[in-house]
Phi, psi and omega in degrees: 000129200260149176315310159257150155218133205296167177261087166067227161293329197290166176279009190265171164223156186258143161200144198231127179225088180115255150208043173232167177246155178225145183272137179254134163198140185254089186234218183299289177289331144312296167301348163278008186272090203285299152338300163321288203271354176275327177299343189296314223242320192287315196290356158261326166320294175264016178297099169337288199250355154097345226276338173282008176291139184079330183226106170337311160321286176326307174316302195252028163261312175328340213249354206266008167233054126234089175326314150278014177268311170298322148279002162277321201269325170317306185306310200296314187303323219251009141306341208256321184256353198220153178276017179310128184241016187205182137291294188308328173282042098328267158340287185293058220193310194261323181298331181276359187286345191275312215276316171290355165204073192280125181094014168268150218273305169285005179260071178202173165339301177298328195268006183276308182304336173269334148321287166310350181262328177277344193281290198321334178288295180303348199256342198043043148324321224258338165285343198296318199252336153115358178326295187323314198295299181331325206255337172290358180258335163293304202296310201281334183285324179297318165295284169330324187248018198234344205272141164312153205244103156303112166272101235288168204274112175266163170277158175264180195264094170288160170263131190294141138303078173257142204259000000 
């Protein structure tokens, strides 16, 4: 049984934790998140070597071995549908889902985290908070400063002949 599941059309995914279910969805009240959306925005801000610029995938599997990036982004998925009144009840929320399915393949950061990266995909977070636009104006500046500068056919000079 994989950790969320859509619901039909809607755009939420379900995870049951404990014996309530709670809807994840990366809308209005995410982008309003601030925590969210700045790991968001920092983690292409410093991809070191430049080498994740322009491509989202990349940005955000990189982001998926940090265990409070991932519970931030848990909180912020579960704001838009839940009476969640904290981070910290976030966090105890997602330790009981590790703890209540201990040995499932998603029941660890990463697999949480790719759930979550796929919802964000489906909800189009990343255009929603404007990432997308950041990494297509880095990638196109990144071109610009890398594409080989064409030079126009010059003329040539003849060379004077002295006898």
């Amino acid at each position: 049984m994989p950790f969320f599941k859509l619901k039909g059309e809607m755009r939420t995914m379900d995870i049951k934790i404990g014996e309530k279910t709670y809807k994840i969805e990366f809308t209005f009240e995410a982008a309003l998140y601030d925590d969210c959306v700045t790991s968001l925005f920092d983690l292409v801000a410093n991809s070191a070597d430049g080498s994740m610029q322009g491509d989202a995938g990349k940005v955000l599997v990189s982001m998926a071995g940090k265990p409070s990036t991932v519970a931030t982004l848990f909180y912020a998925g579960l704001l838009e549908h839940n009476p969640v009144d904290s981070m910290s009840t976030a966090k105890e929320l997602l330790k009981q889902y590790f703890n209540e399915n201990k040995g499932k393949k998603d029941a660890n950061f990463y697999g949480v985290f790719a759930a979550l990266n796929k919802q964000m995909e489906t909800d189009g977070f990343l255009d929603l908070i404007g990432l997308t636009a950041v990494l297509e104006t880095l990638t196109e500046n990144a071109k610009k400063l890398t594409a080989p500068k064409l030079q126009g056919h010059k003329k040539k000079v003849p060379s004077t002949l002295q006898n």
